[in-house]
C-alpha positions in Angstrom: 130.0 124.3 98.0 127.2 126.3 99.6 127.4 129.4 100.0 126.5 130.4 103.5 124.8 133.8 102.9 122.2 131.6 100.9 120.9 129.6 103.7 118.0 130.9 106.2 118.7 130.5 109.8 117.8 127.0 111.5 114.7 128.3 113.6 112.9 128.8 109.9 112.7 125.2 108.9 111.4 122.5 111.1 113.8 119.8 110.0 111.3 116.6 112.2 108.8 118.3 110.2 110.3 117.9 107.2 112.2 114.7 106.9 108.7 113.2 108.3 106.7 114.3 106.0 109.2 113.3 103.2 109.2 109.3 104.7 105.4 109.7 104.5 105.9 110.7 101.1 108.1 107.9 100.0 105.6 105.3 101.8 102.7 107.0 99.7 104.5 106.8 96.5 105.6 103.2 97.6 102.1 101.8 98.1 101.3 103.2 94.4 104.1 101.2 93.0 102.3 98.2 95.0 99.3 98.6 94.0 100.0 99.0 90.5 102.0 95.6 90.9 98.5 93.7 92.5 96.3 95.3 89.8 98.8 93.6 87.2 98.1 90.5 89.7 94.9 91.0 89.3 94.1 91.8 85.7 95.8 88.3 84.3 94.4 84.7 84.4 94.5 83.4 87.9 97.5 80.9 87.1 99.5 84.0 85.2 98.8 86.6 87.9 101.3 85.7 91.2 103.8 85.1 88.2 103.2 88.6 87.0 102.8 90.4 90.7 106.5 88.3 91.1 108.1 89.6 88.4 107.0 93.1 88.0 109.1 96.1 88.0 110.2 98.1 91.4 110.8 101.0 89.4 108.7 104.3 89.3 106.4 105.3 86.8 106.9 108.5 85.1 104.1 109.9 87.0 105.6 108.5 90.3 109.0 110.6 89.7 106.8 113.6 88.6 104.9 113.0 92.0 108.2 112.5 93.8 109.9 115.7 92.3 106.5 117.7 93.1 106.7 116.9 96.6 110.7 118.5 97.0 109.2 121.2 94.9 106.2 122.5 96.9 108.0 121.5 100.6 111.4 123.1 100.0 110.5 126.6 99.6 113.9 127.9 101.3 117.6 127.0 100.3 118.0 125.4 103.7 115.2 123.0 103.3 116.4 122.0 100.1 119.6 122.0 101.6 118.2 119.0 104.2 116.1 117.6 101.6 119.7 117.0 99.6 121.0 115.7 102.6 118.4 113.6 104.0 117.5 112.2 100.8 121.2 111.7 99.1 122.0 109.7 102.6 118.8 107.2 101.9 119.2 107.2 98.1 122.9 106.1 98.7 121.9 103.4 100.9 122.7 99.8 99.7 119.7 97.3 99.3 120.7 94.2 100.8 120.0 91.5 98.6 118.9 88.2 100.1 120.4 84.6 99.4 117.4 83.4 97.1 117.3 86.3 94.5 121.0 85.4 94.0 119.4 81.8 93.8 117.3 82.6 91.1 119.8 83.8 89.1 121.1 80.0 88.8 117.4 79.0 88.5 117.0 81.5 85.3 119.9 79.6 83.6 119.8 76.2 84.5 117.4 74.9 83.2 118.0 76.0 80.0 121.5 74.5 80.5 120.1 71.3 80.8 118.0 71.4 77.4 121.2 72.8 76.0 123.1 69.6 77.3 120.4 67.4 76.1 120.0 68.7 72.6 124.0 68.5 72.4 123.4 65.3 73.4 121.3 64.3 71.1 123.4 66.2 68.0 126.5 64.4 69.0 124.4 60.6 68.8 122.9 61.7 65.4 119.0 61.4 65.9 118.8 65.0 66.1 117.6 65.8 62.6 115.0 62.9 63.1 111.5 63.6 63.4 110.4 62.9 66.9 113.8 64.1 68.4 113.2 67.3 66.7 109.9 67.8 68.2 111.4 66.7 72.1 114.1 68.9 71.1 111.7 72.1 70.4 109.4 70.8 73.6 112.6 70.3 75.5 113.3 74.3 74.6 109.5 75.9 75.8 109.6 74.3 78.7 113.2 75.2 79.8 112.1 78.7 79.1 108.9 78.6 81.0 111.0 76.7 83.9 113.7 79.3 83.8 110.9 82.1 84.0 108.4 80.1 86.7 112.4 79.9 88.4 113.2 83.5 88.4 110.2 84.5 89.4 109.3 83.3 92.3 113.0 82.3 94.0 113.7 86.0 93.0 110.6 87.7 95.0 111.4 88.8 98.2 108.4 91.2 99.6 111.0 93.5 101.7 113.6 93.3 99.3 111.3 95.2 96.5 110.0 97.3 99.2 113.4 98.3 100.2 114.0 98.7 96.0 111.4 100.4 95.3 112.0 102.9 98.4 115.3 103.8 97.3 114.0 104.6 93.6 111.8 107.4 95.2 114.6 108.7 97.7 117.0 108.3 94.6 114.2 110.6 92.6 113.8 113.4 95.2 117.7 113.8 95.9 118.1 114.2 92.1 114.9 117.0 92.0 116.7 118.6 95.0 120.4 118.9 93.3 118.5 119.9 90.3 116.9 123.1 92.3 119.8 123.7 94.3 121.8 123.7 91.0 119.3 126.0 89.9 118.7 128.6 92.7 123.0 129.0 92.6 123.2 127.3 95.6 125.8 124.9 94.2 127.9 125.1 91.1 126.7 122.3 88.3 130.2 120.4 88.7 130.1 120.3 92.9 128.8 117.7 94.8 126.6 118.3 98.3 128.3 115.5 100.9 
């Protein structure tokens, strides 16, 4: 619960000001992540590299929270404007990413095709020729490539540009709203078992 002798009057914290600066912040922050994703592109063979820009993390780096934290640090200098900053950023960090047809797609696409080498080595077991020498070596060819199928699958039925935008987004709103409960915890504001809503 906040305690209202805590918080500074309205007129001393320009709230457009404020949440503005913070969604510049987050699109800052954003475009690191991005970059950091086409230098990945970038630094593997030209075959490997949309496979790695596809399947590269939307989370922060540890400098990206630290950047992230820094900002509610040196912008919320007054219990109200860590106040909004909780509020504002708690709302956008709560949000639910909505996740799009084909990355649910590529879930089936990650297992099916090692399902089929599966079947087809059963297959094989159950007719005997398994333990013979050139089934054995489809059987272990029949395994790489399901894997590399299955990754190739995933990777690029799972990439959706505004999808992993809207991921990686809600990993910086999620790390500022955690910096601000932090200080708020901190400065007395709230108790360490209450909740802002």
């Amino acid at each position: 619960m906040i305690r209202k002798d805590s918080i500074v009057p309205a007129s001393r914290v320009n709230r457009k000001e404020l949440i503005l600066s913070t969604i510049l912040k987050v699109y800052a922050i954003r475009g690191e992540v991005e970059e950091r994703a086409e230098e990945s592109r970038l630094s593997n063979l030209p075959l490997l590299g949309g496979l790695a820009l596809r399947l590269s993390s939307p989370s922060l780096s540890k400098s990206q929270h630290r950047d992230a934290a820094a900002f509610v640090t040196a912008t919320c200098t007054t219990n109200e404007s860590l106040v909004l900053m909780e509020q504002v950023t708690g709302f956008k960090a709560n949000t639910k990413v909505q996740r799009p047809s084909k990355v649910w797609l590529s879930y089936a696409g990650l297992v099916l095709p090692l399902l089929i080498a599966i079947m087809a080595e059963a297959y094989m077991y159950y007719v005997g020729v398994l333990a013979q020498m050139p089934y054995l070596a489809i059987a272990v060819v029949l395994v790489v490539v399901a894997v590399a199928a299955s990754i190739v699958l995933f990777a690029y039925l799972g990439y959706d540009e505004t999808y992993r935008r809207d991921l990686i987004e809600k990993a910086v709103w999620k790390a500022m709203h955690e910096e601000a409960v932090r200080r708020l915890k901190k400065s007395g504001v709230i108790k360490t078992h209450e909740k802002l809503t």
